[in-house]
C-alpha positions as CSV (number, residue, x, y, z in Angstrom):
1,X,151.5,143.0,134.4
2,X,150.9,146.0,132.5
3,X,152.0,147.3,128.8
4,X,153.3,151.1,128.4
5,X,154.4,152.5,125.1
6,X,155.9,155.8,124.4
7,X,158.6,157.8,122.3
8,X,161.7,160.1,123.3
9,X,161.5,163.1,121.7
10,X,163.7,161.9,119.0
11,X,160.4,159.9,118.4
12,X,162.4,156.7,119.1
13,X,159.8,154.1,120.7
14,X,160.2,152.8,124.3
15,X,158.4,150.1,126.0
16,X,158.0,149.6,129.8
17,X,156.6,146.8,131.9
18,X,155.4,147.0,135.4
19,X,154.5,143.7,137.3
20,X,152.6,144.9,140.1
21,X,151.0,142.5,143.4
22,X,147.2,143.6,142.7
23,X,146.6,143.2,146.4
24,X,149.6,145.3,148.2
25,X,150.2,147.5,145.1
26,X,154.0,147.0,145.5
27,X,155.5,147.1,142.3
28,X,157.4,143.4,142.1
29,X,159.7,144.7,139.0
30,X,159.9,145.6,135.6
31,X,162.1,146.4,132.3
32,X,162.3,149.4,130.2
33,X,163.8,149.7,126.9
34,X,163.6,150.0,123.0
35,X,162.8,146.5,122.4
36,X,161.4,143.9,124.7
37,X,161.1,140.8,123.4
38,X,158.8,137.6,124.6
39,X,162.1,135.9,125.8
40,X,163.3,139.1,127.6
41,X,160.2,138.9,129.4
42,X,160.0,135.3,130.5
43,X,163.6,135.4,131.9
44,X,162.4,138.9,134.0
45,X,159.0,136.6,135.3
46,X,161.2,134.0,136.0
47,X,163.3,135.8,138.0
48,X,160.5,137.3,139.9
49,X,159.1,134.3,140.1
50,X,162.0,131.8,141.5
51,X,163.4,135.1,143.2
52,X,160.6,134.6,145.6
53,X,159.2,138.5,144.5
54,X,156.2,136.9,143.1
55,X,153.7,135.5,145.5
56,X,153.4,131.6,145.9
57,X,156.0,131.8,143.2
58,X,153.1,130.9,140.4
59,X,152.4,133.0,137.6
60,X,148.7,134.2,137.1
61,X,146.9,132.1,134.4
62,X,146.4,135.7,132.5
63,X,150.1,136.1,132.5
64,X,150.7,132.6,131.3
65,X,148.3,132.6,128.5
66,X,149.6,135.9,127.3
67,X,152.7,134.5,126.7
68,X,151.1,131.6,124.8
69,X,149.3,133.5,122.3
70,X,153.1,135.2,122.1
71,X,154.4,131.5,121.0
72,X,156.6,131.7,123.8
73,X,157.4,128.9,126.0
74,X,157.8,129.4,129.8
75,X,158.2,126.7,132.4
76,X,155.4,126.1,135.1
């Protein structure tokens, strides 16, 4: 999972998230827009995750504890 920030040219921020397999390098998903919140994020893991995108359908421990220090709460 990896963190982009940028601006238009209106200087408008944007945030982007890639979830990428580290070992095929096949990009598993993502979201892109002004605003994403913890919550937007967990439903878009999930999704990967119970879509069958995300290998063995587990979340890296990384991922999981990034999302704790967020004080959000996502299911196993």
């Amino acid at each position: 999972m990896d963190f982009q920030f940028d601006a238009t040219t209106d200087g408008r921020p944007i945030k982007i998230v890639s979830v990428v397999d580290e070992h095929t390098r096949e990009c598993l998903g993502g979201l892109a827009d002004r605003s994403i919140t913890a919550e937007v994020l967990i439903d878009e893991l999930d999704r990967l995750a119970y879509g069958g995108q995300l290998p063995g359908g587990r979340l890296q421990n990384s991922h999981l504890q990034f999302l704790k220090q967020t004080g959000a709460k996502c299911s196993p």
